[in-house]
DRENSEVO-100687 format. One record per residue (C-alpha): x, y, z. Coordinates in pm, whole numbers, padded with zeros to 5 digits, always signed. Example, Ala and Ser with C-alpha at 12.3 -4.5 7.8 and 13.67 -1.06 7.14 Angstrom:
<sites>
+01230-00450+00780 +01367-00106+00714 
</sites>
This chain:
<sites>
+01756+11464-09337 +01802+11148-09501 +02136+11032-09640 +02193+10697-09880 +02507+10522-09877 +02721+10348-10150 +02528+09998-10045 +02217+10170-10051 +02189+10169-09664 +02024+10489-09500 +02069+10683-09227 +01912+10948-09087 +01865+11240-08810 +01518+11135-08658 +01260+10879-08686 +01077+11148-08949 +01355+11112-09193 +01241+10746-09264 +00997+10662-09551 +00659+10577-09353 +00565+10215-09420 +00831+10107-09613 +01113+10127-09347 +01153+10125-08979 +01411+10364-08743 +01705+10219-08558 +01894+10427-08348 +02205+10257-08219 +02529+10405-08024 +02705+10517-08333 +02416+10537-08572 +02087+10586-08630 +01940+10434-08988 +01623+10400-09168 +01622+10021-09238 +01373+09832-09489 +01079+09697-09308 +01190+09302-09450 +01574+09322-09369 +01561+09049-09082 +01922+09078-09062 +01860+09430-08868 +01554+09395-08664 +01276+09366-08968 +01061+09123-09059 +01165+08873-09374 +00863+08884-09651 +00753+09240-09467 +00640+09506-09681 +00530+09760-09456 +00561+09821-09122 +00476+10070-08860 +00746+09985-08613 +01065+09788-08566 +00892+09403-08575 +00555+09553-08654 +00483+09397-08980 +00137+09532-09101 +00140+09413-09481 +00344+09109-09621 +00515+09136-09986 +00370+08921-10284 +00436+08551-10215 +00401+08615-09814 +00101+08574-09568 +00040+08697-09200 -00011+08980-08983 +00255+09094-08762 +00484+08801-08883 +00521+08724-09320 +00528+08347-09343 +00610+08239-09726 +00310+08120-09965 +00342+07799-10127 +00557+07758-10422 +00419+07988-10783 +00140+08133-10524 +00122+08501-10566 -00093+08505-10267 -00219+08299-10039 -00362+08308-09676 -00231+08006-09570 +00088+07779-09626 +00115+07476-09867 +00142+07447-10271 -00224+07340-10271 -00315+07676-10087 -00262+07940-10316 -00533+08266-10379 -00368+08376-10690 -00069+08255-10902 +00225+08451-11029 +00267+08494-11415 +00341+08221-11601 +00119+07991-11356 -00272+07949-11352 -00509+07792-11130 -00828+07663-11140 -01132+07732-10966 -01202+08045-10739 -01109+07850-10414 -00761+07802-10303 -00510+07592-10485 -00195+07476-10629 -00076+07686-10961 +00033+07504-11273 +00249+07644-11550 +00106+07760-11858 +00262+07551-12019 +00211+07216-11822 +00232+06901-12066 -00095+06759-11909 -00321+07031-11851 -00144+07337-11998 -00095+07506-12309 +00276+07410-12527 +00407+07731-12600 +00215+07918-12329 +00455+08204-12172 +00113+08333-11965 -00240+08277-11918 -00578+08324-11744 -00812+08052-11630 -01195+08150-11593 -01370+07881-11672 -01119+07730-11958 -00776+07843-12008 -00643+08053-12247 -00318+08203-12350 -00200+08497-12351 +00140+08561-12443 +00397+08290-12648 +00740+08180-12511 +01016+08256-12708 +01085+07995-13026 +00690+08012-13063 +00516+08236-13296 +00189+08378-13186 -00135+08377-13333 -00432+08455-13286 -00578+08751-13017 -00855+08557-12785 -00722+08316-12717 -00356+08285-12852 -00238+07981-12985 +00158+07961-12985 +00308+07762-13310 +00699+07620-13229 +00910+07795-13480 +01207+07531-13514 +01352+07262-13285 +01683+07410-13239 +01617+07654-12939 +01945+07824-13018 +01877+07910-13397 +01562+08063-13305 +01418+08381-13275 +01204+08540-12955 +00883+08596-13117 
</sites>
């Protein structure tokens, strides 16, 4: 039997109360809880997203690499298998890179190689956009082109 807390903490009877992979049992003197496989404030592993034991990482979240131990991807990686800006797999939204080996992810809407306007985008083989930011009105299906509306951010409309 499982039971949630106000703060969302868990605690249960046995070990087979706990949600497999997702958290880890700790039985103490007074309590015994199902705790989230990344909480490294209570024996899990920071950037862990599941586990099979209490420090037994066996899958890192988005933005983490390792086995065992989740060390944090560079910065706008989505993944990566190794540390560094320049070392990222894939890139999360609103970044692209380019190429199909491992690099550093640019905004959309990067003044020097980007699209102005660009909320997301895809590289493969050129870039294109996909979705507008807000003050920019979208056009266009394949690819998008995104049109500023007005220069006052604050009198415009999300389009």
């Amino acid at each position: 039997m499982v039971k949630t807390a106000v703060d969302g903490t868990t605690t249960c009877v046995d070990k087979a109360g706990c949600t497999t992979g997702q958290t880890h049992f700790v039985e103490g003197s007074t309590t015994k809880a199902c705790i989230p496989c990344s909480d490294n404030t209570k024996g899990g592993i920071l950037g862990c997203k599941t586990c099979t034991a209490k420090g037994q990482c066996s899958a890192c979240l988005e933005g983490y690499f390792g086995s065992n131990a989740c060390a944090p991807c560079g910065a706008n990686c989505a993944t990566c298998t190794q540390a560094g800006d320049d070392k990222c797999d894939t890139c999360k939204p609103g970044y692209f890179k380019q190429g199909d080996s491992p690099g550093t992810c640019t905004p959309c809407d990067d003044t020097a190689s980007g699209i102005p306007g660009c909320a997301e985008c895809t590289f493969s083989g050129s870039l294109a956009c996909i979705s507008c930011k807000p003050n920019y009105k979208q056009s266009g299906l394949d690819p998008v082109t995104c049109t500023r509306t007005c220069e006052d951010d604050s009198a415009c409309e999300a389009h």
